[in-house]
Phi, psi and omega in degrees: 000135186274192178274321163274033171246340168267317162319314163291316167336295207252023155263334176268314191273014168269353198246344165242042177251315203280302213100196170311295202326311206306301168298345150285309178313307183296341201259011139259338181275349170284338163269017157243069179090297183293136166307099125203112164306106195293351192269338172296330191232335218258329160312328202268000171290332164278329170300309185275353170304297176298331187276337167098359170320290173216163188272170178287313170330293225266272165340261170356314166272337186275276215272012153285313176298290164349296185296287213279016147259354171282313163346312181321276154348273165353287182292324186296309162304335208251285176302307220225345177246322172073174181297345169276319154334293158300341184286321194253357212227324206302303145006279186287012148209051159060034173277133145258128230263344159309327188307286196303343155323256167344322158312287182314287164347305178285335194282304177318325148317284195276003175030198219322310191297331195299349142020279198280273177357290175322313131015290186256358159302170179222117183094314172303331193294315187271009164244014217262350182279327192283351176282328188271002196248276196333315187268003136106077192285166175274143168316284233317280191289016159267005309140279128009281201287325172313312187292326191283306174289330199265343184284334181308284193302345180264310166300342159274299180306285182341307209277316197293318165312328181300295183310312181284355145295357196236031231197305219315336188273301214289299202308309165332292182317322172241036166315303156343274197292347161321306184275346173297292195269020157296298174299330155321299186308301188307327169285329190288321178303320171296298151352309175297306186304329175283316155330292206288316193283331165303300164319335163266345178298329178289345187254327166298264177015296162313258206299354167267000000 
């Protein structure tokens, strides 16, 4: 079995093991911060959606609901702890406060919609509620723009898990090089990640 034949093996079966439940948590620890990554889980939600496992009804409502409420979490840290909150505290659930910079920055452009907008960012999506806590966003439309966006963004991944199950014999024929650009990526990423983290430890370094 190759890697992308184990891989999907075992995200559809870890994701038609928890069920609904399972896919609201994650789909809540991904909006409050913790690295689980929604392209980690919501294809393979689709995948067992085509397998019959679970309905779209059901997939769909679960990992929305989930993004608002870890979104809550989010805003709710942001709204009642702040930035003396993140200072002391952010370390210990993986925050990075350059990130959460950058975020803010970005919420302060675009202002309310960015929400929606975020949605589709990678790293802006799991931070973008505490920027939106700090400035005391109205709940109804920070509330509002979360179900749109993020039911948009779980129903697109879902649906591509979908596709790409009912797709799996063409995806097989060209597993090999398939399995090539896993690995290319999976290497490249670690490389960014490690790169990116040195490099600000050399800029902390520097400026102290």
């Amino acid at each position: 079995m190759g890697i992308t034949e184990s891989i999907a093996a075992f995200g559809s079966h870890v994701i038609g093991s928890i069920g609904y439940v399972g896919v609201f948590l994650l789909m809540t620890a991904e909006s409050m911060i913790l690295p689980v990554p929604s392209e980690a889980v919501m294809p393979f939600a689709g995948f067992v959606i085509a397998e019959g496992t679970l309905g779209w009804l059901g997939v769909i409502l679960s990992a929305t609901l989930g993004s608002v409420a870890g979104s809550l979490v989010g805003y709710a840290i942001g709204k009642y702890g702040g930035r003396p909150f993140l200072a002391r505290f952010g370390k210990f659930i993986l925050l990075d406060s350059q990130d959460l910079s950058a975020t803010d920055r970005f919420f302060q452009r675009r202002g309310s919609l960015t929400i929606v907008v975020s949605r589709f960012i990678p790293i802006i999506r799991h931070l973008i509620s505490i920027p939106a806590g700090m400035a005391s966003m109205r709940l109804a439309p920070f509330l509002l723009f979360t179900v749109v966006g993020a039911g948009l963004w779980n129903t697109f991944l879902a649906w591509c898990g979908f596709q790409l199950q009912k797709n799996w014999g063409t995806v097989m024929r060209y597993s090999r090089w398939i399995d090539i650009g896993v690995v290319v990526l999976l290497a490249a990423l670690i490389v960014l990640y490690v790169g990116r983290h040195v490099a600000r430890r050399h800029r902390a370094a520097k400026s102290s």
